[in-house]
RODO-2510 file (C-alpha; in nm, 4 decimals, decimal comma):
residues 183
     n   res          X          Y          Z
     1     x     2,5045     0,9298     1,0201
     2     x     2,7321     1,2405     1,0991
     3     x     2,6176     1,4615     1,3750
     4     x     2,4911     1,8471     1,3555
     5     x     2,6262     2,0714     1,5863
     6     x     2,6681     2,4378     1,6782
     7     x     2,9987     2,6421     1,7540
     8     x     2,9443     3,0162     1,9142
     9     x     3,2341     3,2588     1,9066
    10     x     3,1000     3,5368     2,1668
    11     x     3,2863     3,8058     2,1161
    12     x     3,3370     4,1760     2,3057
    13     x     3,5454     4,4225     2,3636
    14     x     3,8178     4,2145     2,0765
    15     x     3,8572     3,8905     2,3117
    16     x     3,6247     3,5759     2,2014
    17     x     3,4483     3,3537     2,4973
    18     x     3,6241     2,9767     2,4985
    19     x     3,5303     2,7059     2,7600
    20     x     3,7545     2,4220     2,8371
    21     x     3,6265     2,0864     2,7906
    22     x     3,5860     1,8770     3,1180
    23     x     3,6642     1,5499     2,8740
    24     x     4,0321     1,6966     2,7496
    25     x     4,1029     1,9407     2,9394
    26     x     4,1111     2,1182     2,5835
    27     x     3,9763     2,4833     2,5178
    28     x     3,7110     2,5497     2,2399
    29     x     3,4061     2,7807     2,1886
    30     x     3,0763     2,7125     2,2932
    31     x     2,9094     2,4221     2,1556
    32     x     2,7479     2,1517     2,1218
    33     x     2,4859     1,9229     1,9197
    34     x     2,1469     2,0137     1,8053
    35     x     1,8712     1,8620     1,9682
    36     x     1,5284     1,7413     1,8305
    37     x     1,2463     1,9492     1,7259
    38     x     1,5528     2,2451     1,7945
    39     x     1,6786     2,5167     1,5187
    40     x     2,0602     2,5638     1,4845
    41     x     2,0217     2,9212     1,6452
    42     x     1,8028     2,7659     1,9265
    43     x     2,1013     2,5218     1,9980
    44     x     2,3569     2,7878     1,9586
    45     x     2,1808     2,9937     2,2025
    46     x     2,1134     2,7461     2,4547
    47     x     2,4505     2,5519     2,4472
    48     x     2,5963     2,8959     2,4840
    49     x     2,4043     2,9868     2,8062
    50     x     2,4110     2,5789     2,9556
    51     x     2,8501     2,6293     2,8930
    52     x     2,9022     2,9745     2,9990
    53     x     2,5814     3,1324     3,1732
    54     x     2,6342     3,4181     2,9484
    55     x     2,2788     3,5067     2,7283
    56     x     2,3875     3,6085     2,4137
    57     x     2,2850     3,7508     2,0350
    58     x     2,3468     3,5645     1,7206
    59     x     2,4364     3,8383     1,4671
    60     x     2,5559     3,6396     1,2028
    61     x     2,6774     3,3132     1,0706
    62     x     3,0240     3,2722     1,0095
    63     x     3,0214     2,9440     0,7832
    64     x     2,9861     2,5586     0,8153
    65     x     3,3017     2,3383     0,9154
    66     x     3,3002     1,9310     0,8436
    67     x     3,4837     1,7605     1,1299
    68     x     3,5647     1,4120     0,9197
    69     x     3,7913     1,1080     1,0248
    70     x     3,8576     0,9209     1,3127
    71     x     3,5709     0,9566     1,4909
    72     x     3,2253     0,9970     1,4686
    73     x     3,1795     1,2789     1,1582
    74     x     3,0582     1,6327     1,2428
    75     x     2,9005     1,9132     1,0629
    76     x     2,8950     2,2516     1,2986
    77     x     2,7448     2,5976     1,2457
    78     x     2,9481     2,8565     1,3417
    79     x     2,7973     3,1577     1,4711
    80     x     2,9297     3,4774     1,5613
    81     x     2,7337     3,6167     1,9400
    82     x     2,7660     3,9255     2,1232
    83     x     2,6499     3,9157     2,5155
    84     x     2,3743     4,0399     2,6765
    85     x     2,4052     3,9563     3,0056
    86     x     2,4611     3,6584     3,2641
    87     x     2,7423     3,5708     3,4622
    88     x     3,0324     3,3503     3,3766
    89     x     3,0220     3,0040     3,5131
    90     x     3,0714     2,7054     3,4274
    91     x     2,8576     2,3708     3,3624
    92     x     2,9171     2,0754     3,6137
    93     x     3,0163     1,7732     3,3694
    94     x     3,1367     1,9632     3,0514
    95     x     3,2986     2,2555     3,1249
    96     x     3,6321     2,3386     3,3846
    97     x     3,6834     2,7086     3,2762
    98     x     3,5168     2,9725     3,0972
    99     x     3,7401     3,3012     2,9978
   100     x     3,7964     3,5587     2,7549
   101     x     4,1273     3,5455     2,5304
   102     x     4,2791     3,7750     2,3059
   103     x     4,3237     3,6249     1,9623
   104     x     4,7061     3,6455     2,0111
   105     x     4,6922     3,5232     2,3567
   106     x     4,4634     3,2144     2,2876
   107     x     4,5715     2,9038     2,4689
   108     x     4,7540     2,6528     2,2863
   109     x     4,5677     2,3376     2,4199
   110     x     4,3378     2,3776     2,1631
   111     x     4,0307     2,1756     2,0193
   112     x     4,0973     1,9991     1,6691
   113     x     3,9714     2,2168     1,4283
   114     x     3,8815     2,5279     1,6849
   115     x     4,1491     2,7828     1,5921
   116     x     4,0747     2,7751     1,2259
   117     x     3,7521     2,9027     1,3418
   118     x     3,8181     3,1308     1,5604
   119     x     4,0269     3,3093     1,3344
   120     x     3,7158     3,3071     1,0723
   121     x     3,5185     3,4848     1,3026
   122     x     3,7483     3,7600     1,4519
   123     x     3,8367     3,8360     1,0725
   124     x     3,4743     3,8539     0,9611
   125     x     3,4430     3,5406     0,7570
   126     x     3,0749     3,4919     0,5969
   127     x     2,9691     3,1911     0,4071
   128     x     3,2396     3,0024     0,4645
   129     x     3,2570     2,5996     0,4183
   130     x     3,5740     2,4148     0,5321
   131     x     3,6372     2,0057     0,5694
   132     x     3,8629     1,9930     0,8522
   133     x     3,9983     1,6170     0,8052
   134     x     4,1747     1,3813     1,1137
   135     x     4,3059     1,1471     0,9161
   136     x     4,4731     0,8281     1,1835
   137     x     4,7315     0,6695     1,0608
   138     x     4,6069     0,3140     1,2079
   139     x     4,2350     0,3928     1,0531
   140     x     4,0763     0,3310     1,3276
   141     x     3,6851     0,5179     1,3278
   142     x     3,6255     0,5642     1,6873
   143     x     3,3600     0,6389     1,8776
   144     x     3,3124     0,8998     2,1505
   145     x     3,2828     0,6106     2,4091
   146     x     3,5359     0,3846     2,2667
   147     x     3,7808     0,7244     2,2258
   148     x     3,6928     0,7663     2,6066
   149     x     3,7796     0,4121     2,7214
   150     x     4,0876     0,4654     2,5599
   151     x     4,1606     0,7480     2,7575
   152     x     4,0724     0,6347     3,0669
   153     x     4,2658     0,3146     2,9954
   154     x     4,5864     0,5228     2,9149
   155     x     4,6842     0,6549     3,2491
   156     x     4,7867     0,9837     3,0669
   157     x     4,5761     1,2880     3,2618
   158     x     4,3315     1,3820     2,9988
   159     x     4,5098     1,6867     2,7795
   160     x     4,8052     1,4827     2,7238
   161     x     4,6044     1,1732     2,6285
   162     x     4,4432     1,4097     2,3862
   163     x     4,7215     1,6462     2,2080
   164     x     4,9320     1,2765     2,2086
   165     x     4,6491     1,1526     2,0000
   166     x     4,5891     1,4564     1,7837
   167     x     4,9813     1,4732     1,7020
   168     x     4,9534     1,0914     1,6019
   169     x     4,6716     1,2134     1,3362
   170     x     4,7234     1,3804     0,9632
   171     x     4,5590     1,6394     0,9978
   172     x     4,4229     1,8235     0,6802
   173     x     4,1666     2,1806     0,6048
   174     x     4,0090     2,2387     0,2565
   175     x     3,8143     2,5433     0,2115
   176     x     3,5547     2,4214     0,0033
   177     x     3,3803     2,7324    -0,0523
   178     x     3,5246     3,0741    -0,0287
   179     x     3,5216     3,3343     0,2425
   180     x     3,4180     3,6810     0,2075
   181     x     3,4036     3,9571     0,4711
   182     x     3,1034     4,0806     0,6427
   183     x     3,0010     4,4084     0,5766
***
């Protein structure tokens, strides 16, 4: 059964919040997968504040974005934040970094799938739905673990085990249902 998860792009003063992933090395926004009994702006607040430290605002919701392929399927909320308050820091075990970027100086070690959505929320996207497909070329479906052994058992350090592996892929993004801008 595909997963449910949450993506927050915090944004102030024109630069949007990213973490980088302890398991890559890769950077992405805040996120993470919704918990039991928990709504999708309860996770989205709390994975944002677990990643970051930074307490934050949902004030809207950009669209939904269907991570499907390879490994295990994922269907993420993305929300759009602003801060209010908190220090930046980062969580022991899932994140290495937490900064601010510019939208033209975002990094280019980037999450599968993340910079498609950070450009739909610094342009004001709103009701958005996008299948963002990994498509391997050996078919494998992976899990998380199993994608993990394999990068353990590569000797690669982590980000090049992981843009390696996301070059290998065909990668391919259907909007499925339009985009229009918030007003």
């Amino acid at each position: 059964m595909p997963g449910i998860a949450v993506n927050v792009a915090v944004i102030e003063n024109e630069k949007i919040l990213l973490t980088k992933r302890e398991d890559f090395e890769v950077w992405c926004l805040p996120s993470g997968g919704v918990e039991d009994g928990e709504s999708l702006v309860e996770a989205a607040i709390r994975e944002t504040k677990e990643e970051t430290g930074i307490n934050i605002e949902i004030v809207g919701l950009v669209g939904i974005y269907s991570r499907l392929g390879s490994t295990s399927d994922i269907h993420a909320a993305l929300f759009i934040a602003r801060p209010l308050g908190g220090e930046l820091r980062t969580q022991n075990g899932e994140t290495l970094e937490v900064k601010y970027f510019l939208l033209n100086e975002l990094p280019e070690e980037l999450l599968f799938g993340q910079k498609r959505r950070i450009i739909d929320a610094f342009h004001g996207a709103a009701g958005i739905c996008v299948k963002q497909e990994l498509i391997d070329p050996k078919e494998e479906r992976l899990t998380r673990s199993e994608l993990y052994d394999l990068r353990d058992q590569s000797g690669m350090p982590r980000q090049q085990f992981y843009l390696n592996r996301i070059k290998a892929y065909k990668t391919k993004e259907t909007v499925e249902l339009g985009a229009t801008k918030s007003t």
